[in-house]
C-alpha positions in Angstrom: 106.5 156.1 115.9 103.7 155.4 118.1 103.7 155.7 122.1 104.1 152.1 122.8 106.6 151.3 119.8 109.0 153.5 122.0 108.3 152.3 125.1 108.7 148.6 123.9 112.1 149.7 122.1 113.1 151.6 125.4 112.2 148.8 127.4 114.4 146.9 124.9 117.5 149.4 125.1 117.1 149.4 129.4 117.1 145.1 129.2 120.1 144.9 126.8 122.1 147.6 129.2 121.4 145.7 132.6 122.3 142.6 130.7 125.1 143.6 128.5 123.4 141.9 125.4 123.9 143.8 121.9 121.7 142.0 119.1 122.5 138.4 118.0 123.1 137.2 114.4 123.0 133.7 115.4 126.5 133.5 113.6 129.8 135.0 113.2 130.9 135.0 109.1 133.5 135.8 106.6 133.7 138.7 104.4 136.0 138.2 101.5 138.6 141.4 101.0 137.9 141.2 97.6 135.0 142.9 97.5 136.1 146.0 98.7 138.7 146.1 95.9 137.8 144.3 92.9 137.2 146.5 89.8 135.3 144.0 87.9 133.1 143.9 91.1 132.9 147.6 91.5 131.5 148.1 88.0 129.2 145.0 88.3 127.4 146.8 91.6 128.1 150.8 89.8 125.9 149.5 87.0 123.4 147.8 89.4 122.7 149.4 93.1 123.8 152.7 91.3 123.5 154.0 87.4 120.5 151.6 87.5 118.6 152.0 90.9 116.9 154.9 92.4 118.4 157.0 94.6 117.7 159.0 97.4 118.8 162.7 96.5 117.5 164.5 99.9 114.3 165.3 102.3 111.3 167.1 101.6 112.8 170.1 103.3 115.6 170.5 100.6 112.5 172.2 98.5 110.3 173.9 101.4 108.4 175.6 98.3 108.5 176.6 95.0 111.2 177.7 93.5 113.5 176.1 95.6 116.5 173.2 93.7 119.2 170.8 94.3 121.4 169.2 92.2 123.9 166.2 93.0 126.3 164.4 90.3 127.3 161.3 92.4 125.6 158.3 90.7 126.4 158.9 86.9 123.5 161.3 85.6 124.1 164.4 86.7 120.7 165.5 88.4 118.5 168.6 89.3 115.5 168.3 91.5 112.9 171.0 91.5 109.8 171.9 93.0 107.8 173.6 90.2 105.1 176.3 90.7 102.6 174.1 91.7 104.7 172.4 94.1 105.4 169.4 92.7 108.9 167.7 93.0 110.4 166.9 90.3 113.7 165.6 88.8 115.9 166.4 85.0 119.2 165.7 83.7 120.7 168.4 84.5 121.9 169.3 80.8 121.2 171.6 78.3 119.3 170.1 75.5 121.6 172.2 73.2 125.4 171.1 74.3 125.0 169.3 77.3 126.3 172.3 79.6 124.8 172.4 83.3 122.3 174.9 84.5 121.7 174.0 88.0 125.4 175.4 89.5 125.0 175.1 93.1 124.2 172.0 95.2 121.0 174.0 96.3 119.4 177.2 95.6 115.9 179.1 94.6 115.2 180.3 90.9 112.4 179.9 89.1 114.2 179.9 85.6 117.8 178.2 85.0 119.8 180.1 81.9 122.9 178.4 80.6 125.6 179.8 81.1 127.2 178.6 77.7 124.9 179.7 75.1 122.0 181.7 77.3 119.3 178.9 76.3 116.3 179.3 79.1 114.3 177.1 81.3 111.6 177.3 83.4 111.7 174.4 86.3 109.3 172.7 85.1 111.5 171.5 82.9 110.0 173.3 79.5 112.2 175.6 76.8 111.7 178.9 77.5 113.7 180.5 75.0 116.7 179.6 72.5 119.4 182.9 72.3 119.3 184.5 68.9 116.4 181.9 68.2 116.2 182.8 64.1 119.7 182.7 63.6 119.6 179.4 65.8 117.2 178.0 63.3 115.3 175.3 65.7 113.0 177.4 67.9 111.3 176.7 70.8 110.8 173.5 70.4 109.4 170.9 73.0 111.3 168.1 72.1 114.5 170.0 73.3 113.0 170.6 77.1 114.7 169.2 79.8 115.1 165.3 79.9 112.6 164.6 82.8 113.6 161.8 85.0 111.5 159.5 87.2 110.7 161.2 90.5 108.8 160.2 93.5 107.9 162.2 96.8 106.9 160.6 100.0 107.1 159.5 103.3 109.5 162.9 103.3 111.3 161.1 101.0 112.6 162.5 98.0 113.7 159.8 95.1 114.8 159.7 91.5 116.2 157.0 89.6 119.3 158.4 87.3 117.1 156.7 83.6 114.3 158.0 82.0 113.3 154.9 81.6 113.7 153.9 85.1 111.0 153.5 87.6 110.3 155.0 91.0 108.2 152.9 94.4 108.8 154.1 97.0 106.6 152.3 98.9 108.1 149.3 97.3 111.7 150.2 98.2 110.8 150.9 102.3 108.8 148.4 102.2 107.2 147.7 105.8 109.2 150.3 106.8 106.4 152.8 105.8 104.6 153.4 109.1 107.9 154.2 111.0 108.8 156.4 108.5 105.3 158.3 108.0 105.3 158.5 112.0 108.7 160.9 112.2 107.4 163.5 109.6 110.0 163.4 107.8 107.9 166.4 105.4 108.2 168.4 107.9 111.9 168.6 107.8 113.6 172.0 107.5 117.5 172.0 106.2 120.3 173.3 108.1 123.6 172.3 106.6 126.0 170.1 104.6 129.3 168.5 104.2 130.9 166.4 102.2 133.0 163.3 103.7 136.0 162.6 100.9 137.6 158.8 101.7 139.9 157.0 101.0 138.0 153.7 101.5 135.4 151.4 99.6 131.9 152.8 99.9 130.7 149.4 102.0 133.6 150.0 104.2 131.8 153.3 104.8 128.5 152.1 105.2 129.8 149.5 108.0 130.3 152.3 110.1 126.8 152.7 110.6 126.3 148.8 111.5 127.4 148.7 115.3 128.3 150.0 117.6 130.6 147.6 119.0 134.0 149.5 118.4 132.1 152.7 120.4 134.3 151.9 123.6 137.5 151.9 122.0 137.4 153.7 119.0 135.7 156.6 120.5 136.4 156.5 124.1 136.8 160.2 124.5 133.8 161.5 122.2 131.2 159.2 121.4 132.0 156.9 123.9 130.8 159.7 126.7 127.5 160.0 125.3 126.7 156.6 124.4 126.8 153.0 125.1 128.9 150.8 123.2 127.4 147.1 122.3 124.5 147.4 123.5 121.6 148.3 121.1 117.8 146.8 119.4 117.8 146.0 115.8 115.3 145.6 113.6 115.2 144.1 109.9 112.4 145.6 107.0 112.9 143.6 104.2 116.5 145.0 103.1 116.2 147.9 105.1 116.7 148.1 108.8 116.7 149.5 111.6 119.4 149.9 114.9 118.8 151.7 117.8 121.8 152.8 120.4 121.2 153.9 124.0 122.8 157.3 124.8 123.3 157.6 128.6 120.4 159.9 129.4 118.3 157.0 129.3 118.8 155.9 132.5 117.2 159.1 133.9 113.9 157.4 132.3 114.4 154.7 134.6 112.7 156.8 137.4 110.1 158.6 135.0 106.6 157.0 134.4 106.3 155.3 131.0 103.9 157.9 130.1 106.8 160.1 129.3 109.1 157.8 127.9 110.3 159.4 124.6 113.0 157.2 122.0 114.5 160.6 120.9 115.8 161.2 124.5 117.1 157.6 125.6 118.9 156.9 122.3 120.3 158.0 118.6 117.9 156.0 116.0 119.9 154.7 113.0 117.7 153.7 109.4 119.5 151.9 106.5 117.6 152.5 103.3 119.4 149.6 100.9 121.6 150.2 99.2 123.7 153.4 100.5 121.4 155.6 102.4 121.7 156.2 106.3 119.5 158.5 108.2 119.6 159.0 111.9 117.6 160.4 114.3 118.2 162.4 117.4 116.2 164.9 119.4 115.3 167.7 117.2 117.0 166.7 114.3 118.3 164.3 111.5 121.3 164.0 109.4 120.9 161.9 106.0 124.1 160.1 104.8 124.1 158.7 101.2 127.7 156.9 100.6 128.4 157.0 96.8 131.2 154.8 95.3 134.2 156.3 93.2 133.5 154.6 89.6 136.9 154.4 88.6 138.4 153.4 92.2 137.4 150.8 94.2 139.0 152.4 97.6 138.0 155.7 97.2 133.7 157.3 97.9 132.2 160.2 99.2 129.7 160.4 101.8 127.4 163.2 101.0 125.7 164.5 105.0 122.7 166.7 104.6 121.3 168.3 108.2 117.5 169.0 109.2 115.6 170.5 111.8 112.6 168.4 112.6 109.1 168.4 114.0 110.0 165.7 116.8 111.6 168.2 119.5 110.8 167.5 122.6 113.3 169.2 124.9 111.5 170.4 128.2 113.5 174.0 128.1 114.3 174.5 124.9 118.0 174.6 125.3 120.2 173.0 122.2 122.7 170.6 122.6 126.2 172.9 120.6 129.7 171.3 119.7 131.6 173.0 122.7 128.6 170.8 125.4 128.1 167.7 123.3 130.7 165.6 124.7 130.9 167.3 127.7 127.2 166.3 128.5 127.6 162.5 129.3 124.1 161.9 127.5 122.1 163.2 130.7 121.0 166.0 129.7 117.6 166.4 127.6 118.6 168.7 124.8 117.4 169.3 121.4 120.7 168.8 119.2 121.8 171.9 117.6 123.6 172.3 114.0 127.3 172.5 115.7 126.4 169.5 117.8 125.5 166.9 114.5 128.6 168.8 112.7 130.6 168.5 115.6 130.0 164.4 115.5 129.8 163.7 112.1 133.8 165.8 112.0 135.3 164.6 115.4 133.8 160.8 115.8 132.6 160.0 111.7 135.1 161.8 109.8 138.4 161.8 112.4 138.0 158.3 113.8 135.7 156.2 111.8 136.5 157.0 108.3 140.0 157.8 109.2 140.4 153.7 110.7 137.9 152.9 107.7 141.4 154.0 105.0 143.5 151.5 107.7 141.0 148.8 106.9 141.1 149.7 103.2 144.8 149.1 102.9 144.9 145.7 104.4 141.8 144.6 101.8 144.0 146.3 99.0 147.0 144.1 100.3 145.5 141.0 99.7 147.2 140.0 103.2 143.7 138.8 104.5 141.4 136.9 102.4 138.9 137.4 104.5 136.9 139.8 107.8 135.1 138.7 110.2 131.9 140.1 111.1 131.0 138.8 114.7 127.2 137.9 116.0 127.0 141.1 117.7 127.0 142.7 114.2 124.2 142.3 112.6 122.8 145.1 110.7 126.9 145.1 109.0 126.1 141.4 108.1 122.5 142.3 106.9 123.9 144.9 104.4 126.5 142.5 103.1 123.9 139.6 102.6 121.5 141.8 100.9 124.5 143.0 99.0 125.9 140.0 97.8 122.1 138.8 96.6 121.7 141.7 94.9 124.6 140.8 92.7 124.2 137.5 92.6 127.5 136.5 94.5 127.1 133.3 96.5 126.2 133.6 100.3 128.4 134.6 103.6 130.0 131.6 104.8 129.8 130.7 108.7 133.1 131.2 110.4 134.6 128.1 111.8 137.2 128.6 114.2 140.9 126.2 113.4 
């Protein structure tokens, strides 16, 4: 993001604080329960924002070079992503063309051939047949209609999409949208990974993805974690299509209050949250990103996993050099400029995602499963939760959130 971008989103972020103004939806609506546990729903979206969509399976530093794979299984095909000997990224089912066995065992590694481990058929990562075990006796031979079933894959932006059919299609610059330049800007390419986890929940995948949506429950929720690092409901939002963008102040930017403009940096004054539609969350900090895709549970409306993937970045800008660990992130108040470490995004993806959101997120599933309510309500000052749910309920064709009326 360019120079002025930040300072006009800082300048944003330092408004909303001295007026105590988080962004405005205009409107405060109703979310039926029942879409977080209707199974005839659940298939309907499965089948469409899933099995039929494409899906965001990492950054371009899950494959620095060639050589390098992941795999993931969370959307129906199961997948392995490559980057062959020329470089180029690219995506198969990940299934031997003889029984259907798996070759790509790890979620991530570097090989240059994959061997089933069934019957000891070979493949190079470009997908091709290699070589069939005891290939007389076999009788095929190596024959190119049994490569690997290559699956549409796009790279760019830093981005790294498939979609799970080989007859599907992949645009990336269609799916971002005007979103493009922001993204381009962070050098997302230049990402280098650090870590995973894996968030297992008992609550509907959109339950999980309004976690990312505001930051109005910060204060309460999180008073003695997040709530020490950043402000709670106050933020800048802003809305690319069906993608968006929300932006939260961390404490250290009131330090820029007495630094020129000049040196104004977004990084440093706040925690920089992206929603790719339908499931994907990235979010920026100094030094590094963490990328949160949210997968449904096909066969259980109130259960998903959230898959986190880790990365160094290119955007670093702390003045020493010093990284922001587990054991100082809450104890630094937000004034401090620190590039944040692994243990620091670990640390806050376990203590405030995992222990308090998700864990009140299986609370919140319950009541919807209960039928009690028929309805949430999502208030003005939470717009990017009501800006997934709309784009949502288009998506699927489901009639629009209705305005809440109070009596």
């Amino acid at each position: 993001m360019n120079q002025q971008d930040q300072i006009e989103i800082i300048r944003e972020i330092i408004d909303a604080i001295d007026n105590d103004r988080a962004v405005d939806s205009g409107a405060v609506v109703k979310n039926p329960t029942s879409v977080f546990r209707c199974r005839d729903l659940a298939a309907r979206e499965w089948q469409a924002l899933f099995r039929n969509h494409p899906q965001l399976v990492g950054l371009s530093g899950d494959l620095p070079e060639p050589g390098n794979y992941i795999t993931t299984n969370y959307f129906g095909t199961p997948i392995l992503a490559t980057r062959d000997a020329k470089g180029r990224f690219r995506a198969f089912v990940n299934a031997c063309r003889h029984r259907g066995a798996p070759l790509g065992m790890e979620l991530r590694g570097k090989q240059s051939r994959f061997v089933c481990g069934y019957h000891a058929w070979t493949y190079g990562n470009d997908g091709k047949l290699l070589g069939v075990a005891n290939e007389k006796q076999f009788g095929t031979g190596k024959q190119s209609c049994l490569n690997l079933v290559e699956l549409p894959a796009q790279e760019k932006y830093g981005l790294l999409y498939v979609h799970p059919s080989p007859d599907g299609e992949v645009d990336i610059d269609a799916l971002v949208g005007d979103m493009a330049g922001e993204l381009a800007s962070w050098e997302l390419e230049k990402t280098r990974y650090l870590a995973d986890d894996l968030i297992d929940s008992k609550l509907n995948w959109k339950l999980a993805q309004d976690i990312f949506g505001e930051n109005y429950h910060v204060k309460a929720l999180h008073r003695d974690t997040l709530n020490r690092v950043a402000y709670s409901d106050v933020s800048t939002y802003r809305e690319f299509g069906r993608n968006h963008r929300f932006v939260v102040p961390v404490r250290y930017v009131d330090t820029l209050r007495e630094r020129p403009e000049s040196e104004w940096n977004l990084l440093e004054a706040s925690v920089v949250v992206y929603h790719l539609f339908p499931n994907v969350q990235f979010v920026l900090v100094n030094g590094a990103v963490s990328l949160s895709r949210i997968y449904p549970d096909p066969n259980d409306p109130a259960h998903s996993y959230t898959q986190n993937t880790y990365y160094r970045t290119a955007t670093a800008s702390a003045a020493d050099g010093e990284q922001l660990t587990d054991e100082k992130l809450y104890e630094s108040g937000g004034a401090c400029n620190m590039e944040w470490g692994e243990s620091a995004l670990e640390e806050l993806f376990d203590t405030t995602a995992e222990q308090e959101d998700f864990w009140m997120g299986t609370h919140l599933q319950r009541t919807a499963d209960s039928d009690a309510l028929d309805h949430f309500v999502i208030g003005r000052n939470e717009h990017p939760v009501e800006h997934f749910h709309r784009n949502y309920r288009s998506a699927l064709n489901l009639p629009p959130l209705e305005e809440f009326r109070a009596g």
